[in-house]
C-alpha positions as a LaTeX table, in Angstrom:
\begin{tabular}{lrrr}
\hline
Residue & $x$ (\AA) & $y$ (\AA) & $z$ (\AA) \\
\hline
Unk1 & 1.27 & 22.63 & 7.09 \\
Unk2 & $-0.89$ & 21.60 & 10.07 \\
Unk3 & $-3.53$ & 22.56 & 11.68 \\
Unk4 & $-5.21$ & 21.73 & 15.22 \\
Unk5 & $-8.96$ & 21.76 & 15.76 \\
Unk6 & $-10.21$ & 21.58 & 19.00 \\
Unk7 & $-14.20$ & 20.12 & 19.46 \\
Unk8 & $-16.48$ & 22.68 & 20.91 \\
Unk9 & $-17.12$ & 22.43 & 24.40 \\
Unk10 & $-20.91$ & 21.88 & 25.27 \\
Unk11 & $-22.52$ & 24.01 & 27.63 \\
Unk12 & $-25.75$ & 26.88 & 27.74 \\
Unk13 & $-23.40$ & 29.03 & 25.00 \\
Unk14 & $-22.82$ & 26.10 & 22.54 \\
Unk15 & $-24.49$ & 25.92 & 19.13 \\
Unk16 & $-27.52$ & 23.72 & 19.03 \\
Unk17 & $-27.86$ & 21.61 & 15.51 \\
Unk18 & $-31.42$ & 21.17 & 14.46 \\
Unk19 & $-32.46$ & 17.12 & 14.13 \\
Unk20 & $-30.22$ & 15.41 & 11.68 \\
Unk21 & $-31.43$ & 14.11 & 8.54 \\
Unk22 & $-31.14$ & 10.57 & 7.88 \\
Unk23 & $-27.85$ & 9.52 & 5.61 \\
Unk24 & $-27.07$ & 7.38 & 3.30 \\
Unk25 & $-25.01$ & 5.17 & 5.67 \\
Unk26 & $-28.00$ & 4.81 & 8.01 \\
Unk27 & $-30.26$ & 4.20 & 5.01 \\
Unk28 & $-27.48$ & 1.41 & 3.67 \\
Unk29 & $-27.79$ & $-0.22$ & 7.28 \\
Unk30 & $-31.67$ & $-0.22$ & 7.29 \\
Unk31 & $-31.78$ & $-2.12$ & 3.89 \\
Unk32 & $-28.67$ & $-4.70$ & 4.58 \\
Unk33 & $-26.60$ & $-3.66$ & 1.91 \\
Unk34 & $-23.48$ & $-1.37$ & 1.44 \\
Unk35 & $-23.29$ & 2.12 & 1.82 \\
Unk36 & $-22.05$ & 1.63 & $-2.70$ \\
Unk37 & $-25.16$ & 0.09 & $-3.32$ \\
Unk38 & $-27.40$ & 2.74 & $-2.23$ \\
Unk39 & $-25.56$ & 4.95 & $-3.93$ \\
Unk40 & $-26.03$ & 2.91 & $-7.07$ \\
Unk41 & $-29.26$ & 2.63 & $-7.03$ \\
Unk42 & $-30.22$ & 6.22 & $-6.14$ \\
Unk43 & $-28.11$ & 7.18 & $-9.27$ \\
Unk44 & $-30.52$ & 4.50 & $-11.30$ \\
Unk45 & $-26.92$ & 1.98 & $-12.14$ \\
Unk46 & $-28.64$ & $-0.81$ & $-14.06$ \\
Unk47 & $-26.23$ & $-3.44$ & $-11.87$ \\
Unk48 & $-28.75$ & $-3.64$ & $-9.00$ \\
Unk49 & $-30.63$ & $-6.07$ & $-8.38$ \\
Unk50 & $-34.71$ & $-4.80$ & $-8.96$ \\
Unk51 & $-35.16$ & $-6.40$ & $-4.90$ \\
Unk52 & $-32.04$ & $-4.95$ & $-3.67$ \\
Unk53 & $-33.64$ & $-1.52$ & $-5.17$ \\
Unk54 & $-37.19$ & $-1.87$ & $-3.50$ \\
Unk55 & $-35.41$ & $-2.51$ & $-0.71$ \\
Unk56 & $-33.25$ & 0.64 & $-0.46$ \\
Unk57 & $-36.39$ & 2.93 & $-1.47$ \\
Unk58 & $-38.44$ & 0.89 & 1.38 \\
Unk59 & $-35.85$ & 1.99 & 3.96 \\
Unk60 & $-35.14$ & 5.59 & 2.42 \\
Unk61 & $-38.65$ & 6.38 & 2.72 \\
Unk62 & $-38.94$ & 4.80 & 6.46 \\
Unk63 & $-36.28$ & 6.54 & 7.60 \\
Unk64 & $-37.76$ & 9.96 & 5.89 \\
Unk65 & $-34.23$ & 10.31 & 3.58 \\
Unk66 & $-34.28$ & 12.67 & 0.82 \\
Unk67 & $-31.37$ & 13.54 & $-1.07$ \\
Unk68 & $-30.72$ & 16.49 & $-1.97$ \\
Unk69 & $-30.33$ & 17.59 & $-5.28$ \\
Unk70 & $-27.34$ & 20.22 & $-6.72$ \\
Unk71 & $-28.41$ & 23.98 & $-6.55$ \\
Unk72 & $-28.29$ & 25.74 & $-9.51$ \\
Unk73 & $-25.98$ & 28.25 & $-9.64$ \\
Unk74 & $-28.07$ & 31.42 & $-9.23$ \\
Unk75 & $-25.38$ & 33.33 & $-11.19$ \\
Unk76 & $-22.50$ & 33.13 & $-13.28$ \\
Unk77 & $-19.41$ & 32.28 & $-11.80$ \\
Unk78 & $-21.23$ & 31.28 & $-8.45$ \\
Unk79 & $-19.71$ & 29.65 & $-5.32$ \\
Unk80 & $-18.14$ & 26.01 & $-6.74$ \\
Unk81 & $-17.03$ & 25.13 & $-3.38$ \\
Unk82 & $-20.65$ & 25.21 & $-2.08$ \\
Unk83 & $-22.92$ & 24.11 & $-4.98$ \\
Unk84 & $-21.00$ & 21.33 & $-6.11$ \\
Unk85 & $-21.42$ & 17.47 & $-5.59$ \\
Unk86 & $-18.74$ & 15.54 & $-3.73$ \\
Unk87 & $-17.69$ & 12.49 & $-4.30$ \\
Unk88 & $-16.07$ & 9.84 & $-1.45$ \\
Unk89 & $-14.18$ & 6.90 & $-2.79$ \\
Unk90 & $-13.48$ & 4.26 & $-0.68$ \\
Unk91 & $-10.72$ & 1.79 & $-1.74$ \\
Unk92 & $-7.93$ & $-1.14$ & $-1.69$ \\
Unk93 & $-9.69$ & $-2.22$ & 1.41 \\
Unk94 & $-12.59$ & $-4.78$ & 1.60 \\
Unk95 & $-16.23$ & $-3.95$ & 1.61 \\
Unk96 & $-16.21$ & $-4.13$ & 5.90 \\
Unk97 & $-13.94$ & $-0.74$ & 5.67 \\
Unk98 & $-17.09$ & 1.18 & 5.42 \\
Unk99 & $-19.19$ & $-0.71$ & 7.96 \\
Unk100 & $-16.34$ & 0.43 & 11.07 \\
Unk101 & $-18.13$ & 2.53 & 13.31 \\
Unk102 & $-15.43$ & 5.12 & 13.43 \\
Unk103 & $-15.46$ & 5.34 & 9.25 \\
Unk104 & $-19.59$ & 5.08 & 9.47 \\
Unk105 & $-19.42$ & 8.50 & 11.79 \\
Unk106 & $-17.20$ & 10.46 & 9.81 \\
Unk107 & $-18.85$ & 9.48 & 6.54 \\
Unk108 & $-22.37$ & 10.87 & 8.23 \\
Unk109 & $-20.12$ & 13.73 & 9.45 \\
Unk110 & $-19.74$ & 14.41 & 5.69 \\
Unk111 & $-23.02$ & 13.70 & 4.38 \\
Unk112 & $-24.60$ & 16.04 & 7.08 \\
Unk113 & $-22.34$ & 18.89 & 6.52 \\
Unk114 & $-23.13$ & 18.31 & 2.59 \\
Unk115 & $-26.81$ & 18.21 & 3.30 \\
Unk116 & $-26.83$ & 21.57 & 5.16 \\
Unk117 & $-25.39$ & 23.17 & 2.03 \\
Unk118 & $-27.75$ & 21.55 & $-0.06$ \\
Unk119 & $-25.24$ & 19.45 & $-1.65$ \\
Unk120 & $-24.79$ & 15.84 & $-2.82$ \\
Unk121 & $-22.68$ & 13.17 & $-2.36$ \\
Unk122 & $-21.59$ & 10.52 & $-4.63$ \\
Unk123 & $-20.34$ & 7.53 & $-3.09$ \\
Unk124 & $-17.91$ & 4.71 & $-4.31$ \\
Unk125 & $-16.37$ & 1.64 & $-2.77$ \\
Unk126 & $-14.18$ & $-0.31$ & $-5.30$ \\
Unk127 & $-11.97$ & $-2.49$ & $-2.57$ \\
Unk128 & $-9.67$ & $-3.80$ & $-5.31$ \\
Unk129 & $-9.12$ & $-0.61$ & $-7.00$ \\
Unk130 & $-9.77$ & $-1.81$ & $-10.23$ \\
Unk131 & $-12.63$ & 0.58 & $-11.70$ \\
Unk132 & $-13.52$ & 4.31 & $-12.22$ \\
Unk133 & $-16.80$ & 5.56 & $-10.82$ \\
Unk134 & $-18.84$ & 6.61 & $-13.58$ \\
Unk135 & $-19.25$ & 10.50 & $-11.77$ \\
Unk136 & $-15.11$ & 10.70 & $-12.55$ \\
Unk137 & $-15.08$ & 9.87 & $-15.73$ \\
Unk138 & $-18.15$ & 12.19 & $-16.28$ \\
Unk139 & $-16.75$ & 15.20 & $-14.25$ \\
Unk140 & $-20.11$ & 15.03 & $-11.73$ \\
Unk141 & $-18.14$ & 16.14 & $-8.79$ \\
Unk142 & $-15.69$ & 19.10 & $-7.91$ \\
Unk143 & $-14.03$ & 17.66 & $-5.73$ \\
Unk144 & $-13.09$ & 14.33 & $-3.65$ \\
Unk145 & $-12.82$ & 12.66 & $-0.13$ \\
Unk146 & $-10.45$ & 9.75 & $-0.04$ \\
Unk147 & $-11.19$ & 6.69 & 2.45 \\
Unk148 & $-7.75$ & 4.34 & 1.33 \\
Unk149 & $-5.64$ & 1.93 & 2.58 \\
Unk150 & $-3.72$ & 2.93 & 5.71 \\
Unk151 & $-1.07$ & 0.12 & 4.92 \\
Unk152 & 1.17 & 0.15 & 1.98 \\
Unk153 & 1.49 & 2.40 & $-0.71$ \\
Unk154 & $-0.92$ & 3.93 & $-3.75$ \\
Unk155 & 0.28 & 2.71 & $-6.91$ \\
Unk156 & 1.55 & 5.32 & $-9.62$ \\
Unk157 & $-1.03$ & 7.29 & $-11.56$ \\
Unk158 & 0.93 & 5.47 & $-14.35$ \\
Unk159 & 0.02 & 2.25 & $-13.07$ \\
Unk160 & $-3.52$ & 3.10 & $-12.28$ \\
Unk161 & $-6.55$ & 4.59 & $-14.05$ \\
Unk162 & $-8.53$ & 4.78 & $-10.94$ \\
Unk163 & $-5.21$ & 7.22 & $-9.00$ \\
Unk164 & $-5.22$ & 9.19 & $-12.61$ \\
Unk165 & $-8.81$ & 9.80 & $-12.10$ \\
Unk166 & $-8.66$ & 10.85 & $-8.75$ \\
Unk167 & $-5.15$ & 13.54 & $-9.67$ \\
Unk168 & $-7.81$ & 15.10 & $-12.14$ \\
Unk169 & $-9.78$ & 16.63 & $-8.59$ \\
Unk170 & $-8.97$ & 18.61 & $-5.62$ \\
Unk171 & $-9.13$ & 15.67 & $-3.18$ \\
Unk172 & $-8.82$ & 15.42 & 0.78 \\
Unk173 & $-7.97$ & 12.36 & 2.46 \\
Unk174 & $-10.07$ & 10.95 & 5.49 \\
Unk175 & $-8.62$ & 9.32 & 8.45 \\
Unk176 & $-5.27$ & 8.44 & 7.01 \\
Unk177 & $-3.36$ & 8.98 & 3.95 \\
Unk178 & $-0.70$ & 6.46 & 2.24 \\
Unk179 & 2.56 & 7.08 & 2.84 \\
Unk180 & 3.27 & 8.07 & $-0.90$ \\
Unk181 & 0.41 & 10.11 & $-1.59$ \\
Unk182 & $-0.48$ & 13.66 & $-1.87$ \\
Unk183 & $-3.25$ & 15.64 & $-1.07$ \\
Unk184 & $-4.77$ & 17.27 & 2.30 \\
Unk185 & $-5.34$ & 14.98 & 5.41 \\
Unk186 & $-7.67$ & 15.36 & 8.09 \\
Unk187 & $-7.68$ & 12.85 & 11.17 \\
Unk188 & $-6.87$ & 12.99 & 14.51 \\
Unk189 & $-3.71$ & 14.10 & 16.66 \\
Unk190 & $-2.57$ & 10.30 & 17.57 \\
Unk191 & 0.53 & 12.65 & 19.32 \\
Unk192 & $-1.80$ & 14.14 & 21.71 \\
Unk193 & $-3.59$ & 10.55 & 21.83 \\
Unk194 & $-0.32$ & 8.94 & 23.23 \\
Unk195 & 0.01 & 11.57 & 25.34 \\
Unk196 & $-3.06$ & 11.15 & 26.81 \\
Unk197 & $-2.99$ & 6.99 & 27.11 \\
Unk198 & 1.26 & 7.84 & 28.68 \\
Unk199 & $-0.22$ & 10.57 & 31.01 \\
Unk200 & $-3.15$ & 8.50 & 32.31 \\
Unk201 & $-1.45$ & 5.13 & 32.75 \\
Unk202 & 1.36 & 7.05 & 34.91 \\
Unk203 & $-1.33$ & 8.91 & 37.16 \\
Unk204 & $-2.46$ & 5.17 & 37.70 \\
Unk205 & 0.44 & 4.16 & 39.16 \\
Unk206 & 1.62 & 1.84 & 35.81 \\
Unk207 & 5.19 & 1.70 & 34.83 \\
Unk208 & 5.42 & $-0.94$ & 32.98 \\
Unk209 & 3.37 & $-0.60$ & 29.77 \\
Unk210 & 3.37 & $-1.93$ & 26.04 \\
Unk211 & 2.22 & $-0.63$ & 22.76 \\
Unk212 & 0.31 & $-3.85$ & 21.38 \\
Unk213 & 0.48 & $-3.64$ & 17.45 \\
Unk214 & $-0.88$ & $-6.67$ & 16.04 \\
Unk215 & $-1.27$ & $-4.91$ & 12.28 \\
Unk216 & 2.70 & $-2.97$ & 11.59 \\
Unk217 & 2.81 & $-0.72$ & 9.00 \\
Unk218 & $-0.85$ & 0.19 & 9.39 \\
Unk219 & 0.10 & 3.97 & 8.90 \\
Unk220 & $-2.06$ & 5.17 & 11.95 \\
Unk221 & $-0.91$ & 2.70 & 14.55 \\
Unk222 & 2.38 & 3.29 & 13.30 \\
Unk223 & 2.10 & 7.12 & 13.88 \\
Unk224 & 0.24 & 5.93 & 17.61 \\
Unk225 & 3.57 & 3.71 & 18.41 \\
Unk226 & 5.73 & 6.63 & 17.73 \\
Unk227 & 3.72 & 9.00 & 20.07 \\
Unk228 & 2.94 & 6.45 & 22.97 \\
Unk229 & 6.48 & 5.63 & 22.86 \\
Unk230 & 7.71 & 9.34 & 22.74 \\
Unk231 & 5.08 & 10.15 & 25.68 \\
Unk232 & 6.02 & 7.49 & 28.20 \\
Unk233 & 9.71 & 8.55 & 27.85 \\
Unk234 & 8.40 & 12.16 & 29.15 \\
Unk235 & 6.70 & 10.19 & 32.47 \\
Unk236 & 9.82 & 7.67 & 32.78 \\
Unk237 & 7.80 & 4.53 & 31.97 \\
Unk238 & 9.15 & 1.11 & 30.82 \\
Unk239 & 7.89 & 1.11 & 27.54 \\
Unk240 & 7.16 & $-2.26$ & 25.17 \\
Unk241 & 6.34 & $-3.37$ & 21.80 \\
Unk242 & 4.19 & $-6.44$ & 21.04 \\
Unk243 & 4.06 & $-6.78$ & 17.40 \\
Unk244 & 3.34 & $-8.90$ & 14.87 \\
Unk245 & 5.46 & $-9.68$ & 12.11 \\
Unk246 & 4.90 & $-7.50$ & 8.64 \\
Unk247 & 2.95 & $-9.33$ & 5.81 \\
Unk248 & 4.92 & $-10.39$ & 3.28 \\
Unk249 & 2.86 & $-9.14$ & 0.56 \\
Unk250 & $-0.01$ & $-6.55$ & 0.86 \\
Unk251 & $-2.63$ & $-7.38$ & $-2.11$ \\
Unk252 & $-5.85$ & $-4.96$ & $-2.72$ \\
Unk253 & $-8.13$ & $-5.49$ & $-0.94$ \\
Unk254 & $-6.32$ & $-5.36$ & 1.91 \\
Unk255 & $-8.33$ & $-6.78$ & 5.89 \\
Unk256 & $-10.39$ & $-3.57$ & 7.51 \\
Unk257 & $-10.05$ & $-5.91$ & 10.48 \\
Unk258 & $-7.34$ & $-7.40$ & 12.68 \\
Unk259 & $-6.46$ & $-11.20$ & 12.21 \\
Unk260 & $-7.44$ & $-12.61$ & 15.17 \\
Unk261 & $-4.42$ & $-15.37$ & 14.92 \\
Unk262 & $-2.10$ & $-11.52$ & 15.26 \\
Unk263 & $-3.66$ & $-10.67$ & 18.42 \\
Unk264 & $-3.75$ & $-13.98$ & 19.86 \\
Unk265 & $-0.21$ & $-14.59$ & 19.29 \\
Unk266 & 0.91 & $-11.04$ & 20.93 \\
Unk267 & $-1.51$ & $-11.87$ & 24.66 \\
Unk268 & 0.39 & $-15.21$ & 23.83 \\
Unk269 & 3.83 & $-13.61$ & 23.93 \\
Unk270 & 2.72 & $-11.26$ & 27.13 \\
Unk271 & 2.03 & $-13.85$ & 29.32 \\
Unk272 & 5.69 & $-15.83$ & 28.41 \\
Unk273 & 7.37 & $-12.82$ & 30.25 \\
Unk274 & 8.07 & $-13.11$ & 33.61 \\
Unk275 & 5.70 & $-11.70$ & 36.00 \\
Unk276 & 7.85 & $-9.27$ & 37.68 \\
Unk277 & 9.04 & $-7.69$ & 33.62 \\
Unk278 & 5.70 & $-8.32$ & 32.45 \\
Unk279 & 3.79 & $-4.84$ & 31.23 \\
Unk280 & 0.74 & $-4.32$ & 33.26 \\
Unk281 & $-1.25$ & $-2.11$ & 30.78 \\
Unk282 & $-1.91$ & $-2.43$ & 27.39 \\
Unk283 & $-2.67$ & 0.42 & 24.98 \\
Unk284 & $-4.04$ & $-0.98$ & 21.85 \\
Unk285 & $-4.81$ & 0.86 & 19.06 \\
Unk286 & $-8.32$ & 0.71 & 17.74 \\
Unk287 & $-11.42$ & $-0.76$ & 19.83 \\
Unk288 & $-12.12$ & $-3.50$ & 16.82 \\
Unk289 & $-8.75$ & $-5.10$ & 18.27 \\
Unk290 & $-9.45$ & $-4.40$ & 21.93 \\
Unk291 & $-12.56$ & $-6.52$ & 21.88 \\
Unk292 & $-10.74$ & $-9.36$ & 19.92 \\
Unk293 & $-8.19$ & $-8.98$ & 22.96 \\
Unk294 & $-10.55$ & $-8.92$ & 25.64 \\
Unk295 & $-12.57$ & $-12.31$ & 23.91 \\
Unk296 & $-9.27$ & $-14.06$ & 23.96 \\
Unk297 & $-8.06$ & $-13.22$ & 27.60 \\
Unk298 & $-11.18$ & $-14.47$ & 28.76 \\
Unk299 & $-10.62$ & $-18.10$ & 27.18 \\
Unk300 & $-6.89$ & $-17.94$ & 28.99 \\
Unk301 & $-8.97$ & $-17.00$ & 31.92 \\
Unk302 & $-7.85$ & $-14.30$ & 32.56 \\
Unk303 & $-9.41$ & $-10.72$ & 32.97 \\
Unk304 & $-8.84$ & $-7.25$ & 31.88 \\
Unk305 & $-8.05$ & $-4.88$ & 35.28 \\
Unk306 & $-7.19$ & $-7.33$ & 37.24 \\
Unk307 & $-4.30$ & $-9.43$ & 35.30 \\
Unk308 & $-4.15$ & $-6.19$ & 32.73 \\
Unk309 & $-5.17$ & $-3.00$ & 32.12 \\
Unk310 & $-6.23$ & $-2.09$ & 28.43 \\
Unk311 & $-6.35$ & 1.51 & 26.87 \\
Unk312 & $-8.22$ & 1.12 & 23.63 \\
Unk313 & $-8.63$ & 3.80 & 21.02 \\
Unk314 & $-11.79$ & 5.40 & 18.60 \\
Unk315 & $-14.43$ & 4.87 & 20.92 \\
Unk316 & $-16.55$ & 2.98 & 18.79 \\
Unk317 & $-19.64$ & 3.13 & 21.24 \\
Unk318 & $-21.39$ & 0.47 & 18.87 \\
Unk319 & $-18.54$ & $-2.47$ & 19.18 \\
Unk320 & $-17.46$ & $-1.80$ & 23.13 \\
Unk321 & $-20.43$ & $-1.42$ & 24.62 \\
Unk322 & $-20.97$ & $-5.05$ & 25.64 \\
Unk323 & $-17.32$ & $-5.30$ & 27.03 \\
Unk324 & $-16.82$ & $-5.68$ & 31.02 \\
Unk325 & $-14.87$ & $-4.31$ & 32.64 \\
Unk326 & $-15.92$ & $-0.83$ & 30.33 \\
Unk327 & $-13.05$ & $-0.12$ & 28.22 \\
Unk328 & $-10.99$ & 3.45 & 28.56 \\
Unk329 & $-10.86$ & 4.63 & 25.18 \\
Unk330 & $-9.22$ & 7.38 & 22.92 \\
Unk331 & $-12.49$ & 9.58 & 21.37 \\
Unk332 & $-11.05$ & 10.73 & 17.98 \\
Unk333 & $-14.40$ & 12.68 & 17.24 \\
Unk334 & $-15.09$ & 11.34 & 13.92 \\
Unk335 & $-18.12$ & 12.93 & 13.61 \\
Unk336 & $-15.99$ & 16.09 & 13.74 \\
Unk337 & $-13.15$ & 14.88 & 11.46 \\
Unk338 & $-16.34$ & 14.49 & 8.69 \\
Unk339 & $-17.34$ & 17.80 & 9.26 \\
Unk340 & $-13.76$ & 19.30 & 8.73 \\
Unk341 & $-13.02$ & 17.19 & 5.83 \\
Unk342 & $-15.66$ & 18.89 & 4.18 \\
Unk343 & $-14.50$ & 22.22 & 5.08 \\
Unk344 & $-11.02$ & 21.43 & 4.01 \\
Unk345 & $-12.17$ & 20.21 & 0.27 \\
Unk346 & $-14.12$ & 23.32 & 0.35 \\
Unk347 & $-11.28$ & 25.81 & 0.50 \\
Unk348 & $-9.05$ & 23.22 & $-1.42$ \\
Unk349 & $-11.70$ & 23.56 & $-4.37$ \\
Unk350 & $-11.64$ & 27.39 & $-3.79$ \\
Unk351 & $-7.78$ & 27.40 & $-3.70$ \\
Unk352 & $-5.81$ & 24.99 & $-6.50$ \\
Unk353 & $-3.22$ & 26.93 & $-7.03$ \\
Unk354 & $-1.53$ & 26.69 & $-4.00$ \\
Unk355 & 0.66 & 23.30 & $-4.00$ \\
Unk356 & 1.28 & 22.61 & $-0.23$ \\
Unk357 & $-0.53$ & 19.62 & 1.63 \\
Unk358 & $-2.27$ & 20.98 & 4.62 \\
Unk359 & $-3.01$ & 18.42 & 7.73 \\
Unk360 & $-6.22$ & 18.97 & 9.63 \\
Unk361 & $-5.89$ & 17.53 & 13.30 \\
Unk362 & $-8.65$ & 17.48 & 15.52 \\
Unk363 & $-7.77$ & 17.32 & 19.41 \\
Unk364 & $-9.13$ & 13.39 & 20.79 \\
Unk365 & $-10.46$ & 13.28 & 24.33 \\
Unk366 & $-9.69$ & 10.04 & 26.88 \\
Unk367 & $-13.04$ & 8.33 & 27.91 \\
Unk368 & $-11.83$ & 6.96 & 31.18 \\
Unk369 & $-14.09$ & 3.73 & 32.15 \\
Unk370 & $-13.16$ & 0.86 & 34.38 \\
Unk371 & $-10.28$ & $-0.63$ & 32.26 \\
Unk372 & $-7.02$ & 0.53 & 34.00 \\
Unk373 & $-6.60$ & $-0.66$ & 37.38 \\
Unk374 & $-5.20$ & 1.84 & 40.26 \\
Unk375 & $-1.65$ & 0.30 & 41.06 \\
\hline
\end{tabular}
């Protein structure tokens, strides 16, 4: 089952949030270490280093961060969904997973829609999927959001402690789920993103375009491929695919980022074709790759708009900032998906019995800048 959300319009009748509280990903960036660690040492793990720990506490209390303890239950058989700790694993994928800006804002998403229900979270990042977090193994959560790798496959629970532990909770995957693995999904519609990136590059006069996918079997930019290619069909464009080959073998932890040598071989292979075949727009899939592509057209000296248009997509305001001409980009609302992820766990918790997997897709937006030339 799916369902759509749609981000609230702004305007004089829209809700106004109060001031965020600082979160534990914001209190992991002020110290220099990884959103884990802080975790660790606010749960007093003897692993940390005793400077690593002043360090955290110096930038909690900077930044004014308090966490929140668990309510007590003010009766018997009280609201689980909404007293609760969660935790959010994060794994198979290196430490830098957690560090993307798009991941970042939907993990504050989370925290801040735990905080305003007085709850905790309990964070984990075990890129090789080799341990338990002690708060499984001691049942200190009720439920789980899943950060995994979006190429690949989970292994069995047979095969893994760590999957075994997470089957034991009602569980809610974040921003993509492995092909083989159960469990509700929030993310993004990437069929209403291609149809956006499709409908724009037509209204710009493009008709030759090309999906560049320099990580296959990534499960999102696979799902983005299918849609791009599905929506420039519907405008009668001349689609193409510039892909990499597939890995051979995929070994935890897999790359959070895109091999440079991938991308430079694909704007390699665009500028073989002839001129008058050659696609002349882009859509790439994530902004992490866009500015890799937009570093290496500028040593072949050439320059996006004017010997390409790119379409990127996350709007990671952090990474493509810097990048001239301004890139158009694919908002996903993260912040949103974090919120909603939290809302889905919560009826999830509320409703085990029920064995369907429900998707949650929230409806992206285009940022239109200066990176798709009028043909």
């Amino acid at each position: 089952m799916t369902k759509t959300k749609t981000p609230p319009k702004s305007g004089k009748n829209a809700s106004v949030r109060a001031k965020p509280r600082a979160t534990i990903t914001e209190v992991a960036k002020a110290a220099g270490v990884a959103t884990g660690t802080v975790s660790r040492v606010f749960n007093n793990h003897a692993d940390v280093h005793e400077d690593i720990r002043a360090r955290v506490h110096a930038a909690a209390a900077k930044l004014g961060y308090v966490r929140l303890r668990q309510r007590k239950r003010s009766r018997a058989g009280g609201d689980r969904s909404k007293t609760g700790n969660i935790g959010v694993v994060c794994f198979g994928m290196e430490d830098a997973l957690v560090h993307l800006p798009v991941v970042s804002t939907a993990l504050q998403g989370i925290e801040r829609s735990l905080s305003a229900e007085g709850r905790s979270v309990l964070f984990a990042n075990i890129p090789d999927g080799e341990r338990v977090p002690p708060f499984l193994t001691d049942d200190h959560v009720s439920g789980l959001i899943l950060k995994g790798p979006n190429q690949g496959t989970i292994p069995a629970a047979a095969q893994s402690e760590l999957v075994r532990s997470i089957n034991r909770y009602p569980h809610v995957w974040l921003m993509g789920r492995p092909l083989n693995a159960r469990g509700d999904h929030v993310n993004f519609s990437t069929l209403q993103a291609g149809q956006l990136v499709a409908e724009h590059l037509h209204e710009k006069g493009h008709r030759r375009v090309a999906f560049f996918n320099p990580k296959p079997g990534q499960v999102q930019f696979e799902q983005l491929k299918a849609a791009f290619y599905i929506a420039t069909n519907q405008f009668g464009l001349e689609y193409s695919l510039l892909e990499a080959p597939p890995p051979d073998k995929r070994v935890w932890p897999l790359p959070a980022i895109t091999l440079l040598d991938n991308v430079r071989d694909l704007i390699e292979k665009w500028a073989a074709i002839p001129a008058k075949k050659r696609p002349t727009a882009l859509f790439v899939p994530s902004d992490r790759t866009a500015v890799q592509l937009y570093s290496i057209l500028n040593q072949m000296g050439l320059h996006v708009a004017k010997d390409v248009s790119v379409i990127s997509c996350n709007n990671e305001e952090s990474l493509v900032m810097n990048l001239h001409p301004a890139v158009t980009t694919v908002d996903v609302q993260a912040d949103l998906i974090g919120h909603l992820t939290v809302d889905q766990l919560s009826w999830r918790v509320e409703h085990p019995e029920i064995d369907q997997d429900i998707q949650v897709l929230v409806t992206p937006s285009l940022v239109v800048r200066d990176s798709v030339a009028q043909l």
